[in-house]
C-alpha positions as CSV (number, residue, x, y, z in Angstrom):
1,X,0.0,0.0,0.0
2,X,2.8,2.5,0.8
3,X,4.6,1.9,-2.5
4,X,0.8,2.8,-4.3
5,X,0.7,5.6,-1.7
6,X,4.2,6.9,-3.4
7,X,3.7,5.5,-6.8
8,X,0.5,8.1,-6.2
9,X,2.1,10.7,-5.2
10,X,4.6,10.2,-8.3
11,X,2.6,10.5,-11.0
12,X,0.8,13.9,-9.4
13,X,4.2,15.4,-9.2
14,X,4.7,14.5,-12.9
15,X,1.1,15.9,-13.8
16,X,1.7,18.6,-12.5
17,X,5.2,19.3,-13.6
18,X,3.8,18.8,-17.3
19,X,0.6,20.9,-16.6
20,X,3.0,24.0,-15.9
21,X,4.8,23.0,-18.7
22,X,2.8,22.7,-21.1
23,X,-0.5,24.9,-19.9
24,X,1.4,27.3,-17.7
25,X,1.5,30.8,-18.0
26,X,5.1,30.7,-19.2
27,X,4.2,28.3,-22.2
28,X,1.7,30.5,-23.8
29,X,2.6,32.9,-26.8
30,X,3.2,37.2,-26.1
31,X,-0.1,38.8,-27.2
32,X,0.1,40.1,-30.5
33,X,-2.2,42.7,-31.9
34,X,-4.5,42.0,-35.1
35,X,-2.3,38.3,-35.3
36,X,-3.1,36.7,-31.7
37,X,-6.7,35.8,-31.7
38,X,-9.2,36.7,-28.7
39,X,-11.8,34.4,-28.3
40,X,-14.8,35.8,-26.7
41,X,-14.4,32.9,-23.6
42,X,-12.4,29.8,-22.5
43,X,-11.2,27.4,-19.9
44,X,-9.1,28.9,-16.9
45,X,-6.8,26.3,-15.1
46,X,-3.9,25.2,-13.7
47,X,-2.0,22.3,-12.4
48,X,-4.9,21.7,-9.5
49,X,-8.0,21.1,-11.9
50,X,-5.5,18.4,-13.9
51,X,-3.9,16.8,-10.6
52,X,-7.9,16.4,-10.1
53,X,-8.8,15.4,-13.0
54,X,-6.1,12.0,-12.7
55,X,-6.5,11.2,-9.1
56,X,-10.2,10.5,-10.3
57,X,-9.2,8.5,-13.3
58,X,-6.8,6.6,-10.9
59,X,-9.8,5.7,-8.9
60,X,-11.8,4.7,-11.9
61,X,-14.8,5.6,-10.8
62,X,-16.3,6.7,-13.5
63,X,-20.2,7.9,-12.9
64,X,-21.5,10.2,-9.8
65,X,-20.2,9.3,-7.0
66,X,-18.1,10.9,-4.1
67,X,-16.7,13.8,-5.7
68,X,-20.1,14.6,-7.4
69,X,-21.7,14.5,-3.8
70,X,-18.8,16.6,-2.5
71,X,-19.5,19.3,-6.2
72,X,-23.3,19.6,-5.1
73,X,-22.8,20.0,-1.5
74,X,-20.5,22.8,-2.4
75,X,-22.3,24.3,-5.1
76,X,-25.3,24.4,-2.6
77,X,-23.4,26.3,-0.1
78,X,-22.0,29.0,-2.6
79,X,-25.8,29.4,-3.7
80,X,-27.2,29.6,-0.4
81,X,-29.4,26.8,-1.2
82,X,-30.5,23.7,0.0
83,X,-30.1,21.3,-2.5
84,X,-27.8,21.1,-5.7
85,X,-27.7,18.5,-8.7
86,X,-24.8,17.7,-10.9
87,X,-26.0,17.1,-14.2
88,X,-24.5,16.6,-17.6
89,X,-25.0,19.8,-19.2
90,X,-26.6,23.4,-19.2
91,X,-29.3,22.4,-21.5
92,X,-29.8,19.0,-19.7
93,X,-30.2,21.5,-16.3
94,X,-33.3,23.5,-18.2
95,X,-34.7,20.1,-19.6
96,X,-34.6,19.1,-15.6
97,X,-35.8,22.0,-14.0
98,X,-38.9,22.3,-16.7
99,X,-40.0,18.3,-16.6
100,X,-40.0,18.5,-12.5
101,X,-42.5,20.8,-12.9
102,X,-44.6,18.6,-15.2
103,X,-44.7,15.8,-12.4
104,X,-48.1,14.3,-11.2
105,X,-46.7,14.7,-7.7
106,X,-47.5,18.3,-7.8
107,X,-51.1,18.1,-7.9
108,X,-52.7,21.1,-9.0
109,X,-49.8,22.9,-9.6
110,X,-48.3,20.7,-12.1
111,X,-47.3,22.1,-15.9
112,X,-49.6,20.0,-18.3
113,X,-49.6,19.7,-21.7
114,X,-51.9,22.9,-23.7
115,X,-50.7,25.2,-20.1
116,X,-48.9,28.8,-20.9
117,X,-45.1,29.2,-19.7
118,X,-44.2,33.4,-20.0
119,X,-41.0,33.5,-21.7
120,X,-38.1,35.6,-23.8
121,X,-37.6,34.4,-27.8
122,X,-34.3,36.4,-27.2
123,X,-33.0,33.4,-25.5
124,X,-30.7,30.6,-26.0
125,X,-32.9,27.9,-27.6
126,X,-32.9,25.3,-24.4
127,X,-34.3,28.0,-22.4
128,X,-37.2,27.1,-24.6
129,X,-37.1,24.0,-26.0
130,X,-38.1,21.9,-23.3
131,X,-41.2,24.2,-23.2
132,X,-42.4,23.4,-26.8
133,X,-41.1,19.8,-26.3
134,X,-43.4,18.6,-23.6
135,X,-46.5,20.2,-25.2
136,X,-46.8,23.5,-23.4
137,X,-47.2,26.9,-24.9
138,X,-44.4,29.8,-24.6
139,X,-45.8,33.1,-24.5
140,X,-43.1,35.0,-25.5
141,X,-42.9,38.8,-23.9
142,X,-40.2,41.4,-25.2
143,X,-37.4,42.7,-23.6
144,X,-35.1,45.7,-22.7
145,X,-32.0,47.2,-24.4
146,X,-30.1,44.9,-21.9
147,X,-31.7,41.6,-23.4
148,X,-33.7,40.9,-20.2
149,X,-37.6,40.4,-20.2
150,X,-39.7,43.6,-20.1
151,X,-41.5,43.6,-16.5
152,X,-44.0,46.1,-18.1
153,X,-45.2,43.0,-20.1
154,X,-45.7,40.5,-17.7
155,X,-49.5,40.9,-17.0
156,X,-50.3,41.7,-20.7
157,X,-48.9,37.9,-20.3
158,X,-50.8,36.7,-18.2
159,X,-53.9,34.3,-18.8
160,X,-55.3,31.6,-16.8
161,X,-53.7,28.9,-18.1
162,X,-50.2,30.4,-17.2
163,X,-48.6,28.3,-14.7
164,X,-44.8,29.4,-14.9
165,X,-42.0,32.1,-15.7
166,X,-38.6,30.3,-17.6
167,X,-36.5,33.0,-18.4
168,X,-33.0,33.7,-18.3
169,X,-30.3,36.4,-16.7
170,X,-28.9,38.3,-19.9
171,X,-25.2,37.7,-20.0
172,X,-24.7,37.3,-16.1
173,X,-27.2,40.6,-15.7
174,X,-30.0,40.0,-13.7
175,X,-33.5,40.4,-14.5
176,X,-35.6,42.6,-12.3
177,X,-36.0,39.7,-9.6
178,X,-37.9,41.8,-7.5
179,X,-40.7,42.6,-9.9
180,X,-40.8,39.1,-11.3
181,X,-40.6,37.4,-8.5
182,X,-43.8,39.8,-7.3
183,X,-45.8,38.7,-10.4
184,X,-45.1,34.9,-9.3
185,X,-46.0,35.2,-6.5
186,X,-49.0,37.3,-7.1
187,X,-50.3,34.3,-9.5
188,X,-49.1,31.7,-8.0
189,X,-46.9,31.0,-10.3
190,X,-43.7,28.6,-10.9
191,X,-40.4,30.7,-11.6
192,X,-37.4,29.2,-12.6
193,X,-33.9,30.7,-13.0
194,X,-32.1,29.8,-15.9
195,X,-29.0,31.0,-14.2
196,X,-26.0,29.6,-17.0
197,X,-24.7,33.1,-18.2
198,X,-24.7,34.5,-14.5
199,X,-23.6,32.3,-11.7
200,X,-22.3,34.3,-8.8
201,X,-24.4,37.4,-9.8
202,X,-26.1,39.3,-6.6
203,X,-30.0,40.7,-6.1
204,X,-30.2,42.1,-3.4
205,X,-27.1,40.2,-1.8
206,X,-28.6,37.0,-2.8
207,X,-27.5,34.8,-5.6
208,X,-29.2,34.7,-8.7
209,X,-30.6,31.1,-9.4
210,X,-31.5,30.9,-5.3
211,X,-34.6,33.5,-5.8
212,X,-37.0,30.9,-7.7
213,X,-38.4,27.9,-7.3
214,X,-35.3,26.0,-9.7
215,X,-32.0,27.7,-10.9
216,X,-29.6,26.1,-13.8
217,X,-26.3,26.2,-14.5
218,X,-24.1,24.9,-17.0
219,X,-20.5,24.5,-16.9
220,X,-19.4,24.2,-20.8
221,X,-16.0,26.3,-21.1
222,X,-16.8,29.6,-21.8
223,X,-19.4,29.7,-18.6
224,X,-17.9,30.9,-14.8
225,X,-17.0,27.8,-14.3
226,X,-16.4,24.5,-16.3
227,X,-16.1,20.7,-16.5
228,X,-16.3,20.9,-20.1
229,X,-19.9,19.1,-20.3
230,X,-22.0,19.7,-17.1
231,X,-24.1,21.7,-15.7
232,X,-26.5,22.1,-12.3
233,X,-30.2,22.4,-11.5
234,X,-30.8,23.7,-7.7
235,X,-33.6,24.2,-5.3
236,X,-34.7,24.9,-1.9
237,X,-37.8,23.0,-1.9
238,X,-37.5,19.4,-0.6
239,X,-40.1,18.0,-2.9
240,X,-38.9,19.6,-6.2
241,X,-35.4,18.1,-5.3
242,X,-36.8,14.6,-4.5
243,X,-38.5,15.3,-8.3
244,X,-35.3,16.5,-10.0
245,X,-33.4,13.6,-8.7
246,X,-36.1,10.9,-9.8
247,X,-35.7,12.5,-13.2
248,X,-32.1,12.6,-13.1
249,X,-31.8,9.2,-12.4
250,X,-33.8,7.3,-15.1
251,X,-37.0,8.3,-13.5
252,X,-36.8,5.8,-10.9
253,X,-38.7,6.2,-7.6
254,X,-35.4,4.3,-5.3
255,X,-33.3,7.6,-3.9
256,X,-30.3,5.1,-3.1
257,X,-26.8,6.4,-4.5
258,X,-24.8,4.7,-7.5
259,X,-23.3,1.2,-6.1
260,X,-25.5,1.3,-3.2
261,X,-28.8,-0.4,-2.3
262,X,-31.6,-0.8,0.1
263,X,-30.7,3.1,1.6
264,X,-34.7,3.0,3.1
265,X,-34.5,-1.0,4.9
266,X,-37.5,-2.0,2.8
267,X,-36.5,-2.3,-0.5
268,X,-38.4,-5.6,-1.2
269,X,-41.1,-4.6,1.2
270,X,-43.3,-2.3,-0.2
271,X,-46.5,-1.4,-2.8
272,X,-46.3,0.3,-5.8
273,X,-49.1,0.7,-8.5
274,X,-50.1,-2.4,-9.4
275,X,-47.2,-3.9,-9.6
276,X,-46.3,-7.6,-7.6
277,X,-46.4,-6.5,-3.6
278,X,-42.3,-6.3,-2.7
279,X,-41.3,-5.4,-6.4
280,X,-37.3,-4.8,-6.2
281,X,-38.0,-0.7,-5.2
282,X,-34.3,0.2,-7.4
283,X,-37.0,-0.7,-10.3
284,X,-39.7,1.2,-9.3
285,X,-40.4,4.0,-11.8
286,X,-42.4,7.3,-10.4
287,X,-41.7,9.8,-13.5
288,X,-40.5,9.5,-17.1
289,X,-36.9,10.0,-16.4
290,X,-33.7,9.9,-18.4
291,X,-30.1,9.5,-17.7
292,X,-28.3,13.4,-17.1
293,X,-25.6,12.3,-14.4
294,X,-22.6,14.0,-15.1
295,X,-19.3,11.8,-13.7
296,X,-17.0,12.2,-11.3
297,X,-13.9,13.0,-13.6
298,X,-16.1,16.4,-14.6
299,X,-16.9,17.1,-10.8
300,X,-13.2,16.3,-9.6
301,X,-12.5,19.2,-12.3
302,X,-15.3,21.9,-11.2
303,X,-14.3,21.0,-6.9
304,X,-11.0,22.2,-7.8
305,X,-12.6,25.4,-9.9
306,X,-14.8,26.1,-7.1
307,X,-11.9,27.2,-5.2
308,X,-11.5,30.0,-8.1
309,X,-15.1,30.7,-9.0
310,X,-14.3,33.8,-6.2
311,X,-11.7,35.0,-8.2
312,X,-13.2,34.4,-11.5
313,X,-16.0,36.6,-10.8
314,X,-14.0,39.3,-9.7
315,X,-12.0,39.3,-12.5
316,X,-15.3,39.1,-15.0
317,X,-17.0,42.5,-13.2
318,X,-12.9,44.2,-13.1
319,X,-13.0,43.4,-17.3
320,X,-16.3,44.6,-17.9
321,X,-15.8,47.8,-15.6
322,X,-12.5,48.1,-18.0
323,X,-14.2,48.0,-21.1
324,X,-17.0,50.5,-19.9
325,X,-14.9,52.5,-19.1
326,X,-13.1,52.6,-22.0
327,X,-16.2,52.7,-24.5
328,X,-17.6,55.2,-23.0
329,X,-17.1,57.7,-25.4
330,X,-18.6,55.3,-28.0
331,X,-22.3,56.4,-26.2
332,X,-23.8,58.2,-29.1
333,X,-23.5,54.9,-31.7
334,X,-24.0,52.2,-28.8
335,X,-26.2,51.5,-26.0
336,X,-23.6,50.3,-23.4
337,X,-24.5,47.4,-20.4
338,X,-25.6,48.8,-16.7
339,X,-26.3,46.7,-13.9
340,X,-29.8,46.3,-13.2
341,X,-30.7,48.2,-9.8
342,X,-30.1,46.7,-7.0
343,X,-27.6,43.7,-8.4
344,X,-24.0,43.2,-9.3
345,X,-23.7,40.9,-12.0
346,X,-21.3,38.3,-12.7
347,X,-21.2,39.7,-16.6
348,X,-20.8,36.8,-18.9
349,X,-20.2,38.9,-21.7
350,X,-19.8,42.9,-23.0
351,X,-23.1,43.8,-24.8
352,X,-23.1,46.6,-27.5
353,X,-26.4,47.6,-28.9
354,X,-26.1,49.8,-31.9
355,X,-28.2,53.1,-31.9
356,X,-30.7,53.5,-35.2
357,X,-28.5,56.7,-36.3
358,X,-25.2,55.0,-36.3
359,X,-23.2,54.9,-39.8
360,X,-22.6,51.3,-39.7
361,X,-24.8,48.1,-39.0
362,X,-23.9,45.2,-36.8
363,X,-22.5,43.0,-39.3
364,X,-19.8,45.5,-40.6
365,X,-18.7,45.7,-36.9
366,X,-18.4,42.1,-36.4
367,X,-16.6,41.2,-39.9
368,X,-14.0,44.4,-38.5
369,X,-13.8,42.7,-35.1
370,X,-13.3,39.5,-36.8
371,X,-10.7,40.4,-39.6
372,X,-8.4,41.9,-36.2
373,X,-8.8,39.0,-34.7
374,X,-11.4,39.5,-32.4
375,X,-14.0,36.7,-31.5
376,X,-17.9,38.2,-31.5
377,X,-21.2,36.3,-30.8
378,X,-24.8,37.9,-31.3
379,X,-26.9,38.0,-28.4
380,X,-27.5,33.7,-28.8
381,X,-30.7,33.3,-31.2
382,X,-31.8,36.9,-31.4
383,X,-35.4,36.3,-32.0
384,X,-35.8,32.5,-31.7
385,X,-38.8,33.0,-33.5
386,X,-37.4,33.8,-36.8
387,X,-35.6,30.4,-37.0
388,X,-35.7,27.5,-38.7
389,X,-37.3,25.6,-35.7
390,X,-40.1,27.6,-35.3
391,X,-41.3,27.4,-38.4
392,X,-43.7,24.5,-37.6
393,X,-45.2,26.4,-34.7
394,X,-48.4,27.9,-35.1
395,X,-49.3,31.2,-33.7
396,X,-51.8,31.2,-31.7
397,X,-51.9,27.7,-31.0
398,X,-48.3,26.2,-29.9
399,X,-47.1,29.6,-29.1
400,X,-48.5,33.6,-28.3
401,X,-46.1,37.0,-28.5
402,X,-47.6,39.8,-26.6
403,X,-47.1,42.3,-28.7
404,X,-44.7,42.5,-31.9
405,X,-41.4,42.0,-29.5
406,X,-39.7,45.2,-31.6
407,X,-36.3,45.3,-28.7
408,X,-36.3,41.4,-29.4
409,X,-35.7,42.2,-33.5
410,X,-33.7,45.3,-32.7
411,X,-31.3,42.8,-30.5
412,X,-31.6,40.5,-33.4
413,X,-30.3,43.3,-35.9
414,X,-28.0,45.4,-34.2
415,X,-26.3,43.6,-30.8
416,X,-23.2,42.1,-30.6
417,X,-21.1,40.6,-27.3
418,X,-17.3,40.8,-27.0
419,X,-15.6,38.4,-24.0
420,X,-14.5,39.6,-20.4
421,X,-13.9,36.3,-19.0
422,X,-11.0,35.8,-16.6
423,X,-8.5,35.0,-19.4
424,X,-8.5,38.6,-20.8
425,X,-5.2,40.3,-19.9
426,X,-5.7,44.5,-19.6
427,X,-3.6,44.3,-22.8
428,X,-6.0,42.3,-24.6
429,X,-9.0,44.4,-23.8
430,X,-7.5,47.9,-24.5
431,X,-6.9,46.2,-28.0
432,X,-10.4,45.3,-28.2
433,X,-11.8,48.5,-27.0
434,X,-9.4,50.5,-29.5
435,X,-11.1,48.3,-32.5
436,X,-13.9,49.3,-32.0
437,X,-13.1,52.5,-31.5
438,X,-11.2,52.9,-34.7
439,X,-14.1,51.3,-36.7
440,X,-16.7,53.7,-35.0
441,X,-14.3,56.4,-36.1
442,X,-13.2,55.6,-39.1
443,X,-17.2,55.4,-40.7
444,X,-17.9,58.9,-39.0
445,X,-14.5,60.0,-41.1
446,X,-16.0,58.5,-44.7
């Protein structure tokens, strides 16, 4: 055992050594302007996420198991929640949160199939999809300048068949929690968080995803964290959580962990449906499940980012506060990002929103950005409605707008989203903020 012990030991040292080496500061390339690229995210990590990642290997266990429970009991904590679970991806996280609320265990409360969900179509697609999927019907409200829904909309949404709010915090800026969470509760009303562009963000010195019933997370590289695939749903509500987990686990009604049985004493003792009295209970299936576990070689890697996820929000709000700062001038052709009152994001991204009068239109600035280098993303489907997979939908019937969402087309025209994730250097950001500079002043010149 002591020569394992050292042979251990060893091969971390070596890790390690090589991670420095070949990931380490030291090993990258000097920055070069208009020939080094800057992606708009990425990966931050070091020797400890990698040393991580192989003591799990070396274990070889390779679905959840005790680093997993050690990933949700942290998570939790950060959160200020009760309950966290590790799950496979963001998407998989909003697919979770939305079926729990489907389930027959809810009673009256339950989602069912034909009910109204009050949503954004300037969204990432899984905020939505599981909506349209199980038979529901978005009602799609517009939003602001900053890409979050427009409160002033919410009880133009409203019907009687409305049973739940899904929307999302606009790169890492909250919505107004305090006004939607009113309306919710007003209604009665389910609200979940989809909390993947803003983990760490504050309302009112509590974290966003902890407010409603279900937050989500997803921890794909460019996100505040990351375990390359993965993600999080999390909940304060015992019964939502006993829900998620069924779900999460194939559907099945047995709560006992992987590679351990008969947690509850009676697992051949009991009656279920109409099923043979003492039916083996790890077979006993309460929802339509599926399979979203994420393992414990992804949760060995987000413990040890954890550790950093202080650090890497710091580092988001000093790059955003940079570029602000910087683009300020730039006010007359752009509507620039403020925090929502009473928050402090954890920005996943720097918003620019082109004004109707300026000389240029979205697309020219990206292609410029691009051509020097500089990685862009529009503001994820713009108006969701406008694509390919809506086309099938009928309005009216599988989905409502309230109103002609005009800011939802106008983000779909003329936004665009530069990175300030914790790999930026200042150097790389005064680069970016002199491109667009130059651009903007260049087509006031011609």
């Amino acid at each position: 055992m002591d020569s394992l012990e050292q042979l251990r030991a060893e091969i971390m040292e070596k890790v390690a050594l090589y991670c420095r080496l070949r990931h380490g500061a030291d090993a990258g390339t000097p920055f070069i302007p208009d020939e080094s690229r800057i992606p708009y995210a990425g990966r931050v990590f070091d020797a400890e996420e990698v040393t991580a990642l192989t003591g799990a290997a070396l274990d070889f266990w390779l679905t959840w198991g005790d680093r997993s429970r050690e990933f949700e009991r942290r998570l939790a904590e950060f959160l200020g929640v009760r309950f966290a679970l590790m799950v496979n991806s963001g998407s998989s996280a909003n697919l979770l949160a939305f079926s729990a609320l489907t389930s027959p265990t809810l009673g009256e409360k339950r989602v069912k199939r034909g009910d109204e969900v009050i949503t954004v179509a300037a969204a990432f697609p899984t905020t939505v999809a599981p909506i349209v999927q199980y038979g529901a019907v978005p009602v799609f409200v517009d939003v602001g300048c900053d890409g979050n829904i427009d409160c002033d909309a919410l009880e133009a949404a409203w019907s009687p068949r409305t049973r739940a709010v899904m929307i999302a915090h606009a790169l890492g800026n909250p919505f107004d929690l305090g006004r939607v969470k009113a309306f919710c509760d007003r209604h009665g009303l389910w609200l979940v968080e989809d909390n993947c562009d803003a983990l760490g963000s504050l309302w009112r010195g509590r974290r966003t995803g902890s407010v409603g019933d279900i937050g989500t997370s997803s921890f794909y590289p460019p996100h505040h964290l990351t375990t390359g695939e993965g993600g999080a749903v999390y909940t304060s509500d015992p019964q939502l959580h006993k829900i998620m987990l069924s779900i999460r686990d194939w559907g099945r009604d047995c709560w006992c962990e992987p590679g351990r049985d008969n947690s509850c004493g009676c697992r051949f003792d009991r009656q279920f449906g109409t099923l043979p009295k003492g039916y083996d209970h790890k077979y006993v299936y309460g929802h339509f499940g599926y399979n979203l576990k994420a393992t414990d070689l992804q949760a060995a890697i987000g413990c040890a980012q954890l550790d950093k996820l202080p650090g890497f929000i710091a580092a988001r709000r000093r790059n955003h506060d940079r570029l602000n700062e910087l683009l300020a001038p730039l006010a007359s052709d752009f509507v620039l990002p403020r925090p929502t009152p009473e928050t402090e994001p954890s920005w996943f991204g720097f918003l620019l929103l082109r004004r109707d009068e300026a000389p240029f239109s979205r697309n020219e600035l990206a292609q410029a950005l691009e051509r020097r280098r500089i990685q862009t993303r529009n503001l994820f489907a713009g108006n969701l409605l406008r694509h390919p997979c809506c086309e099938s939908l009928r309005p009216g019937v599988d989905y409502r707008t309230v109103g002609a969402l005009p800011m939802t087309d106008k983000i779909m025209n003329d936004a665009l989203w530069i990175g300030v994730y914790p790999g930026m250097t200042g150097e790389k950001l005064d680069f970016m903020a002199a491109a667009v500079t130059d651009f903007v002043r260049k087509r006031h010149n011609t």
